[in-house]
C-alpha positions in Angstrom: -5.1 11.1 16.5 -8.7 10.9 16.0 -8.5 7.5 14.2 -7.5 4.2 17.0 -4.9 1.9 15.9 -6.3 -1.2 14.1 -5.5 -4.7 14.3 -3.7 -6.6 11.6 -6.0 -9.9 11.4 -6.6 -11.1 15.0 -2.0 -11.1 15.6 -2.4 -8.7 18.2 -0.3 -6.3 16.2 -1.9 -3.1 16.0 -1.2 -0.3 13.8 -2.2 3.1 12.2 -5.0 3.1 9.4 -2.4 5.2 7.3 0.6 3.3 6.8 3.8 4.8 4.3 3.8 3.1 0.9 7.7 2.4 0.1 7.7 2.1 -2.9 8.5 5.7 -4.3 11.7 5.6 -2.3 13.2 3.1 -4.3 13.5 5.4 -7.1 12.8 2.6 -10.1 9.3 4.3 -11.7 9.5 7.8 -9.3 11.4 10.2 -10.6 13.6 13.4 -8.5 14.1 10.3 -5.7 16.8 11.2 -3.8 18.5 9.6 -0.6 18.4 12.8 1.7 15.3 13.1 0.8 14.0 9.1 1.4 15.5 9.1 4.8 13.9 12.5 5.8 10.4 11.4 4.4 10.8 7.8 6.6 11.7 10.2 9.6 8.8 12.5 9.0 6.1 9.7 8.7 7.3 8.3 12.4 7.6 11.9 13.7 4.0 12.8 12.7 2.4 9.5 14.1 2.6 6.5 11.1 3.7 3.3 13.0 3.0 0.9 9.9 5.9 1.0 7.0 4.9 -1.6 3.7 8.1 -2.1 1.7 9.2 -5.1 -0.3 12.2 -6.9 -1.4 12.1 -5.9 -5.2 11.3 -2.3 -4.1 14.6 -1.3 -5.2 16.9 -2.9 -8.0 19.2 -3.9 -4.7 17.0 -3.7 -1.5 17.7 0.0 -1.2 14.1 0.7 0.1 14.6 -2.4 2.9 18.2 -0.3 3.7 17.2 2.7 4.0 14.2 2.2 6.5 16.9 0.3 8.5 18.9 3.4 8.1 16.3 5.9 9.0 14.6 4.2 11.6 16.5 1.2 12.9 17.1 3.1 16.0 12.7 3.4 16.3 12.2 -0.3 15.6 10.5 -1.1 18.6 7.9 1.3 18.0 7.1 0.1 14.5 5.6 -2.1 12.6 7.0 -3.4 9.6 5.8 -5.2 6.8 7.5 -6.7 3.3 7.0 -9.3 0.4 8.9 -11.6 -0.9 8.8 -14.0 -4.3 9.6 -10.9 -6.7 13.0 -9.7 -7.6 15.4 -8.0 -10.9 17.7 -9.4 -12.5 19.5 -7.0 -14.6 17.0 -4.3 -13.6 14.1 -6.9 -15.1 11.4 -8.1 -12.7 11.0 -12.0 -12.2 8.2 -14.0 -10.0 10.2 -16.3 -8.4 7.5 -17.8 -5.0 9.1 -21.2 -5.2 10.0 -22.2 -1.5 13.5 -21.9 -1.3 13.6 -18.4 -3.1 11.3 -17.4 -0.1 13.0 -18.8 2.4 15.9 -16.9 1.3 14.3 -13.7 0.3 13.6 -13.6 3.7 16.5 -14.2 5.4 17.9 -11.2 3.0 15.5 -9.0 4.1 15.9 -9.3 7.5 19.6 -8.5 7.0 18.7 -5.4 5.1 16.2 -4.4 7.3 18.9 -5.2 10.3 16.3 -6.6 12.2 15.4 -10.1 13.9 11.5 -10.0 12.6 9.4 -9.1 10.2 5.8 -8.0 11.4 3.8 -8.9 8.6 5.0 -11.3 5.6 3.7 -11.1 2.4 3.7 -13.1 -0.3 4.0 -10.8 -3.2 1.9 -12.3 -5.6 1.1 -15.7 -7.1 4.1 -17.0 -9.0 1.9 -18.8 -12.3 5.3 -21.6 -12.5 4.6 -22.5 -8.7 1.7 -24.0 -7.0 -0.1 -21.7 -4.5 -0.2 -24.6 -1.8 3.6 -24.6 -2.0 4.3 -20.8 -1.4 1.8 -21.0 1.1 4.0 -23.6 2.8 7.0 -22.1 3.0 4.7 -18.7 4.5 3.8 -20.8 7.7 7.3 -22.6 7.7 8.6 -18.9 8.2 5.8 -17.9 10.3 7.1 -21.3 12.7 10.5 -20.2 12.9 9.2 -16.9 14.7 11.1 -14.9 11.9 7.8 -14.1 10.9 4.9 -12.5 13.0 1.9 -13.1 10.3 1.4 -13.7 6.8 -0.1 -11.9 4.3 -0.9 -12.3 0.6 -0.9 -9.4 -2.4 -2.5 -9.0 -5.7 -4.4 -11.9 -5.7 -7.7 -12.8 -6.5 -10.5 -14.3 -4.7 -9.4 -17.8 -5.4 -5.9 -17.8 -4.7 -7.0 -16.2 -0.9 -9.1 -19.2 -0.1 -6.2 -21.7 -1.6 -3.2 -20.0 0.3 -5.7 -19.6 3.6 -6.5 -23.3 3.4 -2.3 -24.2 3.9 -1.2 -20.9 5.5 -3.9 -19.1 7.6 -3.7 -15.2 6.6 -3.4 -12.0 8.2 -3.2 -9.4 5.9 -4.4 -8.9 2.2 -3.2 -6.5 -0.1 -4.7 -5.3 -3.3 -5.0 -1.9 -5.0 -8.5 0.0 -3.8 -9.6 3.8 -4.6 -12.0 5.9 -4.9 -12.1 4.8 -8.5 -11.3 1.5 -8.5 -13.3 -0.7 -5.9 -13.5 -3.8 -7.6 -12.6 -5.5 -4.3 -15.8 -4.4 -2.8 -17.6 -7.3 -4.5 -15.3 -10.2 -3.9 -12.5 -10.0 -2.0 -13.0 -7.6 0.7 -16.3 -9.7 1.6 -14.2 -12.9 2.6 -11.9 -11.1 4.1 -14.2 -9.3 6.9 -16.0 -12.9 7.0 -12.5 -14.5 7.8 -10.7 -11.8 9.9 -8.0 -10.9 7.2 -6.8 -7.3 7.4 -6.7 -5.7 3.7 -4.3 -3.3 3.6 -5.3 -1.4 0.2 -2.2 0.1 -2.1 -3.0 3.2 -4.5 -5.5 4.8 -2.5 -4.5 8.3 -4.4 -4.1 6.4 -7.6 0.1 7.2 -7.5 -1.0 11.1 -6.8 -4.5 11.6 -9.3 -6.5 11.9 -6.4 -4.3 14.1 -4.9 -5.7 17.1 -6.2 -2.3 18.5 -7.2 -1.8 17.3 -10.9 -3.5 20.0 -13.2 -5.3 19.4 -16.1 -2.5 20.6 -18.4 0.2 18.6 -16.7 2.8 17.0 -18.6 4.0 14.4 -17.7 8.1 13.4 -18.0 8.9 10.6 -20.2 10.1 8.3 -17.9 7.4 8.7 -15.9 5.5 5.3 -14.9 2.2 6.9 -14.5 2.0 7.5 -18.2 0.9 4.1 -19.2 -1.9 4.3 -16.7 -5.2 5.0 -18.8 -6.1 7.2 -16.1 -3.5 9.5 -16.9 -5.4 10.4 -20.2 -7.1 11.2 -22.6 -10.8 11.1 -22.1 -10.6 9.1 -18.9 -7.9 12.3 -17.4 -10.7 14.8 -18.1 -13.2 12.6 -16.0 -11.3 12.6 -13.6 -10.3 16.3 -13.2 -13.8 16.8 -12.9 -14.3 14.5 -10.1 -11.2 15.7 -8.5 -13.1 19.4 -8.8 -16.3 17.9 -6.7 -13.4 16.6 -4.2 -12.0 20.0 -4.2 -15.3 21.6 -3.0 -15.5 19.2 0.2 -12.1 19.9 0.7 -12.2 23.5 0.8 -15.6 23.0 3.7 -12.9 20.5 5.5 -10.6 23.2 5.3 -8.2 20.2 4.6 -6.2 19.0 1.2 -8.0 17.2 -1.6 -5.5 14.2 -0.2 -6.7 14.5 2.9 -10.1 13.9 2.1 -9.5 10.9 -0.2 -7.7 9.0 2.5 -9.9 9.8 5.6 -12.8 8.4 3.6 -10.8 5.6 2.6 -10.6 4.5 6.1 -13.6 4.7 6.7 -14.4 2.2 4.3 -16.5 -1.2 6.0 -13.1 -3.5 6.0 -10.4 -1.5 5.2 -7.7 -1.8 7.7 -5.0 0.5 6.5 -4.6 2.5 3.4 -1.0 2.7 2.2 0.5 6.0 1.2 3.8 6.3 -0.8 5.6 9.1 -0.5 9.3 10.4 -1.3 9.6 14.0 0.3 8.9 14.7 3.8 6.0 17.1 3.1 3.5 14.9 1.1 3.7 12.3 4.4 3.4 14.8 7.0 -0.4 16.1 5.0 -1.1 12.2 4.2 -0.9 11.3 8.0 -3.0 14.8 9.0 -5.6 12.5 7.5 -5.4 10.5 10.7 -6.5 13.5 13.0 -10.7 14.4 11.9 -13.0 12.9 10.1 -15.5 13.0 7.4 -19.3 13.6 8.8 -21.6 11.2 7.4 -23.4 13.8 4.8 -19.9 14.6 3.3 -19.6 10.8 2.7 -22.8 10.8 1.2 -21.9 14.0 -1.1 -18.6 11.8 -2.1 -20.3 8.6 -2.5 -22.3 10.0 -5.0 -19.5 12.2 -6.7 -18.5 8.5 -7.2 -21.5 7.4 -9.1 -22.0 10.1 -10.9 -18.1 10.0 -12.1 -19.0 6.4 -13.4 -17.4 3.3 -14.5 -13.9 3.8 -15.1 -10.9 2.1 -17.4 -8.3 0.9 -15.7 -5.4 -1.4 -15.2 -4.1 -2.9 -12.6 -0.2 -3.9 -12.0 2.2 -5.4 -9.7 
């Protein structure tokens, strides 16, 4: 592996920049998910040199993502690092922010018992829960992180803000937000305080749930119940911008003699303070070419070729979600 392993905040922990997303294996907005096929994909990612695995415990109406990384790689644990969130959860297949300190105290202690494991590498706090004060989630983070059966704490999909509040009660480790190609909006705020403060951001979406791919054509239709759909990105005028720029990522590709994929995730960490892009993933093949990524890099001109690909594609719509 070309890439070293990185360091999540200043814990000690170190882990691969390319880290599986599981998110896809828990089968509520991915469709053709099947169990087989979850476990197999978890096995591949470890076989082909991921140590970092980002899951949650409202990935799955009933843990099943938690359960079936126990199940796949329980036996592995002490090569890997794990990560999760708690403070979202269904009810009646409908999602709830719930970050008040007994419901994290709790999640946690489920996920642990899913996970069949006595820690949890990194903690998260899954995002800001508007009916409880920041300060208090924050508490019950470093309450958790006290007990030892947490190894750091981490906060997601918050804004600039809400880091420096939860930071003030509960020092953090890890931050993650969404980040792409085309949507960088951290560059400007967030990612700035956390280089300046030592916080790791571990970015979700880096191949915007498969656009920057390269494998979606311009004709693709996409199955009714799937999530991508209500994704501006997805159509319309903003789709045929993107196909375009996906046809510039193509070309560099093709001189890499690597996937469009490829491309899009070796530049992404190589980005000034990104630590670890996520990848989600549901069939063993799509991990196996995501964590290729890890083995060459991008020259310098190619950057430049990208960077300005970029630019040229322009501001984009978009919307972000939990």
């Amino acid at each position: 592996m070309v890439f070293p392993l990185r360091e999540i905040g200043t814990t000690g922990i170190m882990v691969t920049p390319l880290a599986m997303g599981c998110w896809p294996i828990a089968g509520i907005t991915s469709i053709d998910v099947s169990e087989d096929q979850s476990l197999a994909t978890l096995q591949a990612a470890a076989d082909n040199g991921i140590n970092f695995f980002d899951t949650a415990y409202c990935y799955g109406y009933d843990g099943e993502s938690e359960r079936l990384i126990a199940q796949a790689l329980g036996h592995r644990r002490d090569q890997l690092v794990i990560a999760t969130k708690g403070g979202i959860h269904y009810e009646n297949k409908v999602q709830f922010k719930d970050a008040r300190p007994v419901t994290l105290l709790r999640e946690c202690d489920e996920s642990l018992r899913r996970l069949k494991t006595d820690r949890i590498d990194l903690y998260y706090l899954h995002a800001p829960d508007p009916n409880t004060p920041l300060a208090e989630s924050a508490a019950a983070m470093a309450q958790l992180l006290k007990s030892g059966k947490i190894r750091s704490v981490g906060l997601s999909n918050a804004n600039l803000e809400q880091l420096q509040q939860f930071h003030a009660v509960c020092p953090l480790s890890g931050y993650q937000p969404h980040f792409n190609m085309l949507q960088r909006e951290i560059e400007s705020s967030q990612l700035p305080w956390c280089i300046e403060n030592n916080v790791s951001a571990m970015i979700y979406w880096p191949l915007m749930k498969g656009l920057l791919a390269g494998k979606l054509p311009r004709d693709y239709q996409f199955d009714p119940k799937d999530g991508r759909r209500k994704y501006p990105m997805f159509s319309g005028v903003e789709w045929d911008k993107n196909q375009d720029f996906i046809d510039h990522l193509r070309t560099i590709a093709d001189e890499c003699h690597r996937s469009v994929a490829q491309v899009v995730l070796n530049w992404t960490a190589q980005r000034r303070g990104i630590t670890v892009a996520l990848c989600g993933a549901k069939r063993p093949d799509q991990i196996q070419d995501n964590a290729a990524a890890m083995t060459w890099m991008l020259t310098a001109a190619q950057i430049e070729k990208i960077d300005q690909a970029i630019t040229d594609r322009g501001p984009i719509v978009s919307r972000s979600a939990v």
